[in-house]
GUZA-734696 format. One record per residue: residue in one letter; x, y, z of N, C-alpha, C, O in turn. Coordinates in steps of 0.02 Angstrom, whole numbers, plus 32768, in hexadecimal, padded with zeros to 4 digits. Layout:
% residues N
AXYZXYZXYZXYZ ...
//
This chain:
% residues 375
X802A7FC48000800080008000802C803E800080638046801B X800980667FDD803780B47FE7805580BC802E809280C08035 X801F80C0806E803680CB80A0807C80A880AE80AE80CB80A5 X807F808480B980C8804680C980F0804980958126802D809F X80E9806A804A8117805A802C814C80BA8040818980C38042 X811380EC804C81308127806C815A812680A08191814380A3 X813D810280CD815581018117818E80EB810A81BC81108119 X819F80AF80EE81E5807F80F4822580A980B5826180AB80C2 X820B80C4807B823380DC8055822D8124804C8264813E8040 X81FD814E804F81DB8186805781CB81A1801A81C381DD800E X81C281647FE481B2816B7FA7816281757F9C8139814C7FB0 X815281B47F79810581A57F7180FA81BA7F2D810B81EE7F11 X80D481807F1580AB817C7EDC806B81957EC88035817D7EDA X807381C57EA4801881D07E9B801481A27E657FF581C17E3A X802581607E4A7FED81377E227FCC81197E617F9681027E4F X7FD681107E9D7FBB80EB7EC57F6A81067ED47F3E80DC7EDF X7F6081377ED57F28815A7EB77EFE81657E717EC381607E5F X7F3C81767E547F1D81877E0B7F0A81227DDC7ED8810A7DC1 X7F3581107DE57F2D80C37DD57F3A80897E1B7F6980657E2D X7EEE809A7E367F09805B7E747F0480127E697F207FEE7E93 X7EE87FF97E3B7ED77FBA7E1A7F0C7F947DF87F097F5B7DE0 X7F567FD07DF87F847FB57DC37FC57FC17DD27FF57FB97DAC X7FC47FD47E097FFF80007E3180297FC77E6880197FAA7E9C X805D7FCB7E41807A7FA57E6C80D07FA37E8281027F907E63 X80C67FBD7EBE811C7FE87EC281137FDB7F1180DF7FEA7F2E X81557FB67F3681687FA87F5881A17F9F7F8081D27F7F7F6E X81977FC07FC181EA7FC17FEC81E17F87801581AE7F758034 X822C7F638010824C7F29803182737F4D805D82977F7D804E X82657F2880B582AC7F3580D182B27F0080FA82837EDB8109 X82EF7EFA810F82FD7ECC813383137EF5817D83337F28818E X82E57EB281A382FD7ECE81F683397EE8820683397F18822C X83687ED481F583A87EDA820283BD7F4181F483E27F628218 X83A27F5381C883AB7F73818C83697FA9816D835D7FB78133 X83447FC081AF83087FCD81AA831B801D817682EA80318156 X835E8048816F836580768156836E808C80F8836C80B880CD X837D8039810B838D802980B8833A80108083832E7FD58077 X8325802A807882EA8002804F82F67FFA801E831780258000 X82DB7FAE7FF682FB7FA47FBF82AF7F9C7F8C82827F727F93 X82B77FE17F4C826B7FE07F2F825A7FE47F09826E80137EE6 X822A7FB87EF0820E7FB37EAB81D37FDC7E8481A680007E98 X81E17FCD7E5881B880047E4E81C1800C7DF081F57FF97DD6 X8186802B7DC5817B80157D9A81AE80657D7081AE809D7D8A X81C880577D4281FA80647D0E81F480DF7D0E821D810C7D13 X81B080DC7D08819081137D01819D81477D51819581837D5A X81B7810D7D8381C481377DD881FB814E7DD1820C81787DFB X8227813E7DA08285814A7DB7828481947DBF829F81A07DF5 X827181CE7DA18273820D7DBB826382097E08828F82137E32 X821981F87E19820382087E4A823D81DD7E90824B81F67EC7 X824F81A77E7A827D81877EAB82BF81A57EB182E181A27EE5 X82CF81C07E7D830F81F87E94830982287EBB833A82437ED6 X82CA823B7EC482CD82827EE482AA827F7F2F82AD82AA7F5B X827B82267F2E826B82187F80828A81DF7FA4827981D27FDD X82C981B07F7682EE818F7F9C832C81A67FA2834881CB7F7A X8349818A7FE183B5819E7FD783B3817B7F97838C81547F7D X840481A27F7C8417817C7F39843481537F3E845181437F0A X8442811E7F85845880EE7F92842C80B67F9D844080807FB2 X83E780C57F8E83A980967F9E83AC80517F5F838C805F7F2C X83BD802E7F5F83B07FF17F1A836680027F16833C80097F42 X836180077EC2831E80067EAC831E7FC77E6E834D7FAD7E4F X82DC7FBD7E6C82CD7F957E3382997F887E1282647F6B7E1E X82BB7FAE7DD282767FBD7DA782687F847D7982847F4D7D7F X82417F917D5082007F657D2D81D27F8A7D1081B57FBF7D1E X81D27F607CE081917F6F7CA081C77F947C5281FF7F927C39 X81877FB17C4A819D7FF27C01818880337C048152804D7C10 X81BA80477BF681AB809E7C0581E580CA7BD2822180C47BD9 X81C980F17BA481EB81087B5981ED815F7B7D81C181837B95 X823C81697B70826081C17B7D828181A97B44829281727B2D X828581FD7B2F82C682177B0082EA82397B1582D682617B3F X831282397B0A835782707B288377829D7AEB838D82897AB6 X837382E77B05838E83167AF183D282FF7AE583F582DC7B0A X83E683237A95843F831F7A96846583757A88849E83877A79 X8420839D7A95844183D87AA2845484047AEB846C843C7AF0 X844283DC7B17843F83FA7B42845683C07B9C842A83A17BBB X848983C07BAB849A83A77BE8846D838C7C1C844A83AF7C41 X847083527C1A843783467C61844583517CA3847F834B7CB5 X841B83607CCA8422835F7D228422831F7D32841082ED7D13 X843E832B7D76844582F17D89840482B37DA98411827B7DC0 X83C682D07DA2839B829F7DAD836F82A27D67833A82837D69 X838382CF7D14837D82A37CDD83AE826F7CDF839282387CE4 X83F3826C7CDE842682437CF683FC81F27CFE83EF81C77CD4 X83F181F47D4383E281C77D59839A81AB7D3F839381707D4D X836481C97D1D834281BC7CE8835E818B7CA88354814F7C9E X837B81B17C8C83A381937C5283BC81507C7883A0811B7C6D X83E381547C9A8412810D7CAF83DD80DE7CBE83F080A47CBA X83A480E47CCE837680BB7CF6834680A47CBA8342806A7CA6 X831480F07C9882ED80BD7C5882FA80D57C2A82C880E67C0B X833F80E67C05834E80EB7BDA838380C17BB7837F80A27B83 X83B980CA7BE583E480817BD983E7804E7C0F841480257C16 X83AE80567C3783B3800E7C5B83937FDA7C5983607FE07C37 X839A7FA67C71836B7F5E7C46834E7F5C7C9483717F557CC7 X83067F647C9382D57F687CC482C67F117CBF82CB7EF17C8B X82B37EF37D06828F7EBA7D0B82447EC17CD282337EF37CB2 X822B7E8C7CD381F27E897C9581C37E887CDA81897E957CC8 X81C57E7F7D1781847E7C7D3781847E847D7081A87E5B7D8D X81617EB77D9D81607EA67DEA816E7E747DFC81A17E7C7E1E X815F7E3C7DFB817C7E0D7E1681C07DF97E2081DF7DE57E51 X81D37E097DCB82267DE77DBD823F7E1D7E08824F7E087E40 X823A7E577DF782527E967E1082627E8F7E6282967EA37E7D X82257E6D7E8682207E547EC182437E297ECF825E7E397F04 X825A7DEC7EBA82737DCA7EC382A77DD67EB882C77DB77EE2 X82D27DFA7E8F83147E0A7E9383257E497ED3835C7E4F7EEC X82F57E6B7EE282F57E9F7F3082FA7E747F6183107E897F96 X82E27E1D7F5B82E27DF27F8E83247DD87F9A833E7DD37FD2 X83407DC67F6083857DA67F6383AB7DC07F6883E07DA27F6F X83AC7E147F6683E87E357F6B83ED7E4D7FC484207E517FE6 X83A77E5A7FD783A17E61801883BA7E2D803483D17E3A806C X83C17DE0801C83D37DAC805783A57D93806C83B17D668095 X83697D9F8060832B7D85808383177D32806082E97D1A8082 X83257D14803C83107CEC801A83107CB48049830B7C808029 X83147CAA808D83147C6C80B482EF7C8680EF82E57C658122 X82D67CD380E582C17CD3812982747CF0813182597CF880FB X82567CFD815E82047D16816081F77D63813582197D948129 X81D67D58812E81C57DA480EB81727DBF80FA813F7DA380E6 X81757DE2811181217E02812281197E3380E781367E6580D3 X80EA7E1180D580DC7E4D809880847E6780AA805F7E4C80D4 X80717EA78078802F7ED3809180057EA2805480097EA88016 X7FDC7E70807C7FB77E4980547F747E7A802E7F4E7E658002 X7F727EBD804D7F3C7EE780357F5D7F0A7FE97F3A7F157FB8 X7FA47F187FED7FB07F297FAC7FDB7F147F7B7FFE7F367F55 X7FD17EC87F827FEE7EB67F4C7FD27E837F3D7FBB7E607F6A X7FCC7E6A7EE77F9A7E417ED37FB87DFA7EDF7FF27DE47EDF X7F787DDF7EEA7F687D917EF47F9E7D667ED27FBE7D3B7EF1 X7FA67D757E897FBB7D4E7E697FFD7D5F7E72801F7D2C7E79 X80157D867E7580627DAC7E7A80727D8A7EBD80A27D647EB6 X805C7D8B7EF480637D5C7F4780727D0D7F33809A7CE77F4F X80467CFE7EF7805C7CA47EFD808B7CB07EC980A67C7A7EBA X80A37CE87EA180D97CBB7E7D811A7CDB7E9581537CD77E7E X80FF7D007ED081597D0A7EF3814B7CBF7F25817C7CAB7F45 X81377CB37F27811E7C797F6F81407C2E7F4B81627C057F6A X81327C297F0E81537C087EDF81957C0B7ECB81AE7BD67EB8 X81B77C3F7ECA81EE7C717EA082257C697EEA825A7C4C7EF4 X82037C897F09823B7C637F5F82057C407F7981CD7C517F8C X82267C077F7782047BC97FA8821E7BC57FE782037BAB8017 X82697BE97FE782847BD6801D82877C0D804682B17C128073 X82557C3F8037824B7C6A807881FD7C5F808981D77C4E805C X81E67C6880CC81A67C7980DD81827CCB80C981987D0480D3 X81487CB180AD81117CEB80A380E07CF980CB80B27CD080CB X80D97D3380F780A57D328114808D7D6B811880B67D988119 X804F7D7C811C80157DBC8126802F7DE1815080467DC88183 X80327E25814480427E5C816D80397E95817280657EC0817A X7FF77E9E816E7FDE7ED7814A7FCA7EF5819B7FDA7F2F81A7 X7FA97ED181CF7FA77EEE820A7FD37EEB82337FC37F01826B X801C7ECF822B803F7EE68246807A7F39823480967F638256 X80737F2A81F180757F8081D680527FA681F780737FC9821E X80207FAE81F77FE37FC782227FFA7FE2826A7FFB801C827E X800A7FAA828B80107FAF82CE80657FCD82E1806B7FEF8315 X80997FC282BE80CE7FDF82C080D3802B82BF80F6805082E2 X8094803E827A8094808E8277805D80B682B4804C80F182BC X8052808B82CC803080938302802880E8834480038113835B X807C80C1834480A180F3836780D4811D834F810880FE8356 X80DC814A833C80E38196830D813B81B5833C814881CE8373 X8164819F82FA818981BD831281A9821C8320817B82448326 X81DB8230832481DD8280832881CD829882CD81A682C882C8 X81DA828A82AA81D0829E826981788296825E814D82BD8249 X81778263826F81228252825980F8828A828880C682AB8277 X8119828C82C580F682BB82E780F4830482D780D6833082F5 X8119830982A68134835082908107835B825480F283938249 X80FB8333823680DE833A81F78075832F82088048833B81DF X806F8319824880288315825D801E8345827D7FE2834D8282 X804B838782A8803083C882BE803783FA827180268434826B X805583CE82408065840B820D8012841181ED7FE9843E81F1 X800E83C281C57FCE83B881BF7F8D83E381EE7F62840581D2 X7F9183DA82327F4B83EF82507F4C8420825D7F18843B826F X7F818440825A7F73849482467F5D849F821A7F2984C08221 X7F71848D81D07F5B849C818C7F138494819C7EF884CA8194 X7EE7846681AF7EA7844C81BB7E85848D81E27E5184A881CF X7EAD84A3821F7E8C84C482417E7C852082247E50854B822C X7EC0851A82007EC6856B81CF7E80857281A37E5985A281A0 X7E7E8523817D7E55852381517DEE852B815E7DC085378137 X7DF2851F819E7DCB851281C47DA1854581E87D66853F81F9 X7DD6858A81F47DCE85C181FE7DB185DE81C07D7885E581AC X7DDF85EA81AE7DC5860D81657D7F85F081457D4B8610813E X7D8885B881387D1A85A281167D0085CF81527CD085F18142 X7D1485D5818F7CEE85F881CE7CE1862A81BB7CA8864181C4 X7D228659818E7CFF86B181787CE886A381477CF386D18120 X7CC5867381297C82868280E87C48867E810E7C14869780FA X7C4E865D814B7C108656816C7BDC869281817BE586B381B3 X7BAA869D81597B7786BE816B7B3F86BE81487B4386AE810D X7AF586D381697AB386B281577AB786B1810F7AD586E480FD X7AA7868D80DF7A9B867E809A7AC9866E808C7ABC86648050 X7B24865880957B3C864380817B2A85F780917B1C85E580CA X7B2D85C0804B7B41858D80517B73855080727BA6855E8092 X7B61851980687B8E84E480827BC884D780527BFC84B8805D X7BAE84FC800A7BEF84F17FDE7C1785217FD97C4D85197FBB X7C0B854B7FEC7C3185947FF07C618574802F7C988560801E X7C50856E806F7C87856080957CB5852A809D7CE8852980BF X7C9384EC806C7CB684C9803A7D0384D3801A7D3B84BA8021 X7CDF85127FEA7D1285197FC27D4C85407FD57D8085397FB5 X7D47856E800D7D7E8587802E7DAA8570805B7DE485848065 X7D72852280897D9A850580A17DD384D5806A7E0A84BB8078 X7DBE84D580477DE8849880047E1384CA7FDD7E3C84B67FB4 X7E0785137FEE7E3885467FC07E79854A7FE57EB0854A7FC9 X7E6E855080327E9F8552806C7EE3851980627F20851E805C X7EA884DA80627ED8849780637F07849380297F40847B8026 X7EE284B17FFC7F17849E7FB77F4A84CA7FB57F8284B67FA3 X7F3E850C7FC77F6885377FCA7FA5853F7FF67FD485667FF3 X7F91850580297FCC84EC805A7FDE84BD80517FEE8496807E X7FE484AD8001800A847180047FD78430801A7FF283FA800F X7FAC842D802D7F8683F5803C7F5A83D580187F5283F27FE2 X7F32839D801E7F1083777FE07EC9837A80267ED683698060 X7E82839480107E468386802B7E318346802F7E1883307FFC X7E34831380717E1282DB80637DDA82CA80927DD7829580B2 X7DA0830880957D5F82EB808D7D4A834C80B17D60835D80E8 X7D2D836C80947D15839880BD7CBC839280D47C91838780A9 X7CB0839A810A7C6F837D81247C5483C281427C6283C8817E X7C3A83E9812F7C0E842D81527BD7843181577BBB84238122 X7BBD843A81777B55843481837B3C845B81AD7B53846381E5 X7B06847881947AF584A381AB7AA2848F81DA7A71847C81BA X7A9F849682147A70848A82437A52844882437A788420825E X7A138429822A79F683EF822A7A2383C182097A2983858218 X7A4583E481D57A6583A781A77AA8838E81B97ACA83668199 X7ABB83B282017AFE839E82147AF5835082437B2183298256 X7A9E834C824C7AA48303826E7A7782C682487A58829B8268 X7A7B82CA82037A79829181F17A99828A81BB7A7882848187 X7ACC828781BA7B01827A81937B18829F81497AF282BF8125 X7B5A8293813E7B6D82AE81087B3782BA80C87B05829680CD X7B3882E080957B1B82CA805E7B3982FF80197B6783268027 X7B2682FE7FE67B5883147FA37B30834F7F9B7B56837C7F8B X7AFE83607F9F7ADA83B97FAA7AD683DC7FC57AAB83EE7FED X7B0783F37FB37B26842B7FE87B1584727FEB7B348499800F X7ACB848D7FB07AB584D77FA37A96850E7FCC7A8A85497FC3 X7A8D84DE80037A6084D4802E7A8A8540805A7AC4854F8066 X7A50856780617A6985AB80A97A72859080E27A56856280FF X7AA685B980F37A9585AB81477A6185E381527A598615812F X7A4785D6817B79FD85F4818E7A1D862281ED7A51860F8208 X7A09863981FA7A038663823379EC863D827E79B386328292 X7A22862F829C7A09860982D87A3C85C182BE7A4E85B082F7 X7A54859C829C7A62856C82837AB28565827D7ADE8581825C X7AAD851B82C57AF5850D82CD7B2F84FB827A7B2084ED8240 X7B59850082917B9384F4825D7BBC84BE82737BDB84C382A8 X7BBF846F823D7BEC8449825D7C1F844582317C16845F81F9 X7C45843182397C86841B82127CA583D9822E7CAC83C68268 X7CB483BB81EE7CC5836E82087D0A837781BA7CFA8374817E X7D39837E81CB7D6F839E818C7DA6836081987DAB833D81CB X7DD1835D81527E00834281577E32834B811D7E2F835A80E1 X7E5A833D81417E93835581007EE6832581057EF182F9812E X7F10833980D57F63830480BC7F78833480B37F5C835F8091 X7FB5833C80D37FF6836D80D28031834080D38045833D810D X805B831780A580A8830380A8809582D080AE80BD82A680C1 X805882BF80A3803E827280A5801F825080DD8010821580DE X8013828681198008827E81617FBC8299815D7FAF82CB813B X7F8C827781817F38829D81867F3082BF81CD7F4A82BF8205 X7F0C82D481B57EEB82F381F67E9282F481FA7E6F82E981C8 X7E7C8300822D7E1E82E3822C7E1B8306825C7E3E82F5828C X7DE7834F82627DCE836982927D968380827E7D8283858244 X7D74839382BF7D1D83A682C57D2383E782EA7D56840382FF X7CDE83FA82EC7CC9845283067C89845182F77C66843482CF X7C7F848A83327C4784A983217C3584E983197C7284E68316 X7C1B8531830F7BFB855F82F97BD2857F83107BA885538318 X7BB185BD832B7B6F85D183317B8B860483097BC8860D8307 X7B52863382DA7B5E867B82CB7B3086A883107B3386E58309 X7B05868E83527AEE86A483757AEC868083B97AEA864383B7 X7AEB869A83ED7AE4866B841F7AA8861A84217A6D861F8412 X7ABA85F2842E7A9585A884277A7185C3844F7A7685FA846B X7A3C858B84527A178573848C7A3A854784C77A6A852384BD X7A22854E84F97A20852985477A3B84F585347A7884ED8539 X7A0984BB85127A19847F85107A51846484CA7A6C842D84C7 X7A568493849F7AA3849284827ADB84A884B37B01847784B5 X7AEA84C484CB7B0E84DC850F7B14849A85347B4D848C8546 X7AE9847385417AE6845485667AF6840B855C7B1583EA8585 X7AD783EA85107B0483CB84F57B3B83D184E47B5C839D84DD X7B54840584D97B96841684B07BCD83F784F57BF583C984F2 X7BBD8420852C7BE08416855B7BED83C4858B7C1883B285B4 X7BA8839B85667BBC8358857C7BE6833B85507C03830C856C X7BF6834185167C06833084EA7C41833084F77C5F82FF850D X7C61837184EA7CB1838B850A7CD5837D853D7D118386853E X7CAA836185797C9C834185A97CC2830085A97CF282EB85C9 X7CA082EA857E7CA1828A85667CF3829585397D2782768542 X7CE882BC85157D2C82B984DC7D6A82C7851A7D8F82968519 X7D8082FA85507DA4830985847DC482C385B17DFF82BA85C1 X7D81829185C17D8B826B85EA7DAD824185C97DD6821C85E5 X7D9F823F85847DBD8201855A7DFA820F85557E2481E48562 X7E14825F853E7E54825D852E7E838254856A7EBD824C8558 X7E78825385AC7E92826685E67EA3820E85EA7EDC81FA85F6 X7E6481DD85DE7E6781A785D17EA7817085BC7EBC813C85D5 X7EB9819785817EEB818C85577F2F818985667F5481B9855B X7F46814C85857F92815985C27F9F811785B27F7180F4859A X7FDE80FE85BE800480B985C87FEB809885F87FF080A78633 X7FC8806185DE7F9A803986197F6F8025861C7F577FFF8646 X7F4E804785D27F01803385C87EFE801D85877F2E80278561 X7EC07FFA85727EB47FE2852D7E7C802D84FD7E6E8068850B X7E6B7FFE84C47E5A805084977DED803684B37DC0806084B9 X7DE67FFA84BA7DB27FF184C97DA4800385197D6B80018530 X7DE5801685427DC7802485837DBE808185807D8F80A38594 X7DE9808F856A7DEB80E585497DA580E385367D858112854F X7D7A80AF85087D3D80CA84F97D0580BC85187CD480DE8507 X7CFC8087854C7CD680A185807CD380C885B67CA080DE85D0 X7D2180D185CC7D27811485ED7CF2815885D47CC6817485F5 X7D0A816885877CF781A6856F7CAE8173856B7CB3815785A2 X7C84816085567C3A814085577C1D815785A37BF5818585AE X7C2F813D85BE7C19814A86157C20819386237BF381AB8646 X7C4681B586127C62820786227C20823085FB7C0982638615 X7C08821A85C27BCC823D85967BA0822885B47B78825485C5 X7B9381F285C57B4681F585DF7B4681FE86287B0E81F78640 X7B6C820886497B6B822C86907B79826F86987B7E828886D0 X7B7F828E86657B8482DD864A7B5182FC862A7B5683358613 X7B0482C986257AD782EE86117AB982B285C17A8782C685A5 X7ACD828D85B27AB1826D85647AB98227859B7AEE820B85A9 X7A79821685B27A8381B985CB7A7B818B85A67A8F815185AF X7A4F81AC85627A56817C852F7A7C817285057A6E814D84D7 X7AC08196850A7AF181B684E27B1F816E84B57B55815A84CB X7B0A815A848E7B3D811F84637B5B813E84287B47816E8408 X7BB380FE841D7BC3811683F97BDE80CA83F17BDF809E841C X7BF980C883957C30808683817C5F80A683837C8680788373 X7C8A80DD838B7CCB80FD83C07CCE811F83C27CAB814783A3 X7D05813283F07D02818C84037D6B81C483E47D8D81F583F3 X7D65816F83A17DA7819D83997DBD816583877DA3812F8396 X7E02817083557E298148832E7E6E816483187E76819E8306 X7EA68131831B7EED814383137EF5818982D67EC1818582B4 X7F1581B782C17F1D81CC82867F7981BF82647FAB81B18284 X7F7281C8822C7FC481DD821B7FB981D181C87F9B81F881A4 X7FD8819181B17FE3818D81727FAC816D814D7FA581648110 X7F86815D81817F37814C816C7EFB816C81A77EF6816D81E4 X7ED3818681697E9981B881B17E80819F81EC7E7781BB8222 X7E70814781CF7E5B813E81FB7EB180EE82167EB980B781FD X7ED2810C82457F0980DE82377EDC80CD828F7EB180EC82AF X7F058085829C7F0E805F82EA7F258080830F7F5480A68302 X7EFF8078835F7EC68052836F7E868081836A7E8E80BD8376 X7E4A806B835A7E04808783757DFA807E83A77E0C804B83C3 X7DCB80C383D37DC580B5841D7D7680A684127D4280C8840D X7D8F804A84117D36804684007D2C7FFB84257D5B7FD38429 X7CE97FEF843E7CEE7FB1844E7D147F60843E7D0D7F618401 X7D2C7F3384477D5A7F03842C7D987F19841E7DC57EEF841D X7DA97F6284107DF07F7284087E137F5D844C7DF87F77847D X7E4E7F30845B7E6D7F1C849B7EC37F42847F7EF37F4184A6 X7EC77F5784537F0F7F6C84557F147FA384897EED7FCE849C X7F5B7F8F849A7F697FC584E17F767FED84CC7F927FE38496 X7F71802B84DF7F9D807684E27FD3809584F57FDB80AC852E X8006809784BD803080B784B4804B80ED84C28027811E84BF X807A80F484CF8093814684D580B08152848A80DD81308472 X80858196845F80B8819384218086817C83E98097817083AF X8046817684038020817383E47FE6819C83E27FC481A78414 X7FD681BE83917FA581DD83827F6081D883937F53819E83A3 X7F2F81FD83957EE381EA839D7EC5823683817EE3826B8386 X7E80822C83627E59825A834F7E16823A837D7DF682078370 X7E10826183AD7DE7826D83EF7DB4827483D17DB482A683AE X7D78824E83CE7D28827983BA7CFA825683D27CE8821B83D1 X7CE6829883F37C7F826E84107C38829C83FB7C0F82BA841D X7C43828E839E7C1182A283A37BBB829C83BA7BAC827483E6 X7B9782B883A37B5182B883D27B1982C083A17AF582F083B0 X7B028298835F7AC5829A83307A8C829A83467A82826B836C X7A5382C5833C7A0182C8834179EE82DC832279EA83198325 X79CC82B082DE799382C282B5795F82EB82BA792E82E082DE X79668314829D7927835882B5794F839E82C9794783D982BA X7988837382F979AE83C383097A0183DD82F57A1D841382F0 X7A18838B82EE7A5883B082D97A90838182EE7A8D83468301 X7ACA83AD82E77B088389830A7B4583A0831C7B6483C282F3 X7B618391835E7B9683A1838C7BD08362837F7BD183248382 X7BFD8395836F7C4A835F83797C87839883817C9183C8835C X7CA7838883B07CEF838E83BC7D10835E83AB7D06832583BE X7D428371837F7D7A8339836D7DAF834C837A7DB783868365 X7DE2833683997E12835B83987E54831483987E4D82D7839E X7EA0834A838D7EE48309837D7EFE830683C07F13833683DF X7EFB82C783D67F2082BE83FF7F6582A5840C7F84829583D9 X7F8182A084417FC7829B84407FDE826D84897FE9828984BE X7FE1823A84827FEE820884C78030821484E28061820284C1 X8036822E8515806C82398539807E8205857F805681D78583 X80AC820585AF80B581F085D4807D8200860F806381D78634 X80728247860E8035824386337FE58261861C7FBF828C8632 X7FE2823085E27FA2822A85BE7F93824C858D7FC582678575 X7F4F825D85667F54827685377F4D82C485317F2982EA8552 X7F7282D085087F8B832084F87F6F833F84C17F8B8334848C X7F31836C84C27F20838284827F5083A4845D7F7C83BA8481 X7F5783B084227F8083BE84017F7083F583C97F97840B839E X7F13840B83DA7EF5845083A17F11847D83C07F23847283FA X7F1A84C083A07F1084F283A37EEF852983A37EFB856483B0 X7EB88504838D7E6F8549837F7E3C851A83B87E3C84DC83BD X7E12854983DF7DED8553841A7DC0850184067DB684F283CB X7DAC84D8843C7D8C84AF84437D3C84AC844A7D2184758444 X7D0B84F284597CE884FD846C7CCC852584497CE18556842A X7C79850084517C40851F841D7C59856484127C6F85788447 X7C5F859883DB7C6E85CC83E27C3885D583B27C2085A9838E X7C1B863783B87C07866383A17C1A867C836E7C3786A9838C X7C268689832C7C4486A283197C3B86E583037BFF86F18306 X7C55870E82F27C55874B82E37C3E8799831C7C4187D18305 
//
């Protein structure tokens, strides 16, 4: 998968997007040797692998891929390395071949090999499984998972860079906000922000009063009307890292019992993150925060969780949701949320990034947590 093939080489592909059905480029490393990745990857990447691996990384390409080369004019040094690679170099004929020679040069050919059974095809798995007999193959797609789990200083650097961008962007749809403007109007400013910082929009969610509590939907023409909460449920990719946060809005003071939900809510999201310490599992974190909401005012208050890992996938390990038993980490991410849906009136969510420390969890926003007024 993109994710794991970033993390381990810091190579990223947009065919993995643009062609995900056909995409197939992969980093090998060996335990020993976790700095070295050795990666494949199809004939058409060699630019892109010059400029996101060391030039000491073994790569190995595959397929067909047609350049011409200028003879008036001197190449740089990563046309250079173009030319040498698919111009005069004899590329493997197939992911596979390609793999298997990243196997044998690594040394691995006698020993266990975890590969991401989610991104790579079926048939390509049995004929390396065939191709080395004399190493073991096995599924490892959740243990990728669970390794990136916990976020080192770089990853952590690149997830406050991200949830700022989110939160800048977030503000701003805030100054289109007023009566008759639309849900696509603050749409499009929140998605003008992100791009303009360098970021890619991956999912913007805004609703305006009734329609913020029953779920997303693609018609977005809709005024905000006078009296009528503002939710935001936003998300966004900066350097390949996500971020997922929520809010809420008044353009006028709420009512009592928005006040009053709002505040159990925030309530429940507080206890959870405080929750979040070395010692506990992600399913005890979520009845903690369960019990904290409905003794704060919602007794009927349910949820399937109140929050999930973030980083190189939005929604990465663990969920703080029932059956989740993985323990808690120090060093590990969370996007905190309890929101609060009622058909007829609307919807409340705080989301916010969290940050597990030695002594528990550490929010990590910068812009105010609480129902605000605006203007």
């Amino acid at each position: 998968s993109f994710e794991n093939v970033y993390y381990l080489s810091n190579l990223w592909s947009e065919n993995f997007f643009v062609l995900p059905r056909q995409t197939q480029v992969y980093a090998l490393v060996a335990r020993e040797d976790l700095a070295t990745p050795h990666v494949v990857a199809m004939l058409g990447e060699a630019a892109n692998i010059f400029q996101a691996c060391q030039r000491s990384a073994p790569v190995y390409l595959y397929g067909r891929f047609f350049r011409a080369v200028s003879g008036e004019k001197p190449l740089t040094e990563l046309e250079q390395f173009v030319r040498e690679r698919v111009v005069d170099g004899k590329p493997y004929a197939g992911a596979v071949d390609a793999t298997v020679a990243a196997v044998e040069a690594a040394d691995l050919t006698r020993g266990t090999i975890a590969y991401d059974e989610r991104g790579m095809f079926p048939q390509h798995v049995s004929e390396l499984e065939r191709r080395l007999s004399r190493a073991r193959l096995v599924p490892g797609w959740d243990t990728f998972r669970r390794i990136r789990a916990v976020k080192t200083d770089e990853e952590l650097r690149r997830l406050k860079g991200v949830l700022h961008l989110n939160e800048r962007a977030l503000l701003a749809a805030m100054g289109v906000a007023r009566v008759g403007a639309t849900e696509q109007d603050m749409i499009e400013e929140f998605e003008r922000v992100v791009v303009s910082g360098g970021g890619k929009p991956m999912f913007t969610q805004i609703a305006f009063g009734r329609r913020g509590g029953h779920g997303n939907v693609m018609q977005r023409d809709l005024p905000l009307q006078k009296g009528e909460l503002i939710r935001f449920d936003v998300g966004c990719m900066l350097d390949g890292y996500n971020s997922d946060i929520a809010r809420n809005f008044a353009l006028e003071e709420p009512d009592k019992r928005t006040r009053e939900l709002y505040a159990a809510v925030l309530h429940g999201q507080e206890v959870a993150t405080r929750a979040l310490r070395l010692g506990t599992t992600a399913s005890q974190v979520f009845e903690t925060g369960l019990k904290a909401f409905r003794e704060a005012g919602i007794p009927d208050y349910n949820r399937h969780h109140i929050g999930h890992g973030v980083g190189l996938e939005m929604y990465d390990v663990p969920t703080l949701a029932p059956g989740d038993n993985t323990p808690i980490e120090v060093g590990m991410v969370f996007e905190v949320e309890t929101p609060y849906y009622e058909l007829g009136y609307g919807g409340l969510q705080p989301e916010d990034t969290v940050l597990v420390t030695e002594q528990g969890g550490q929010f990590l926003n910068g812009i105010s947590r609480q129902l605000e007024v605006w203007g």
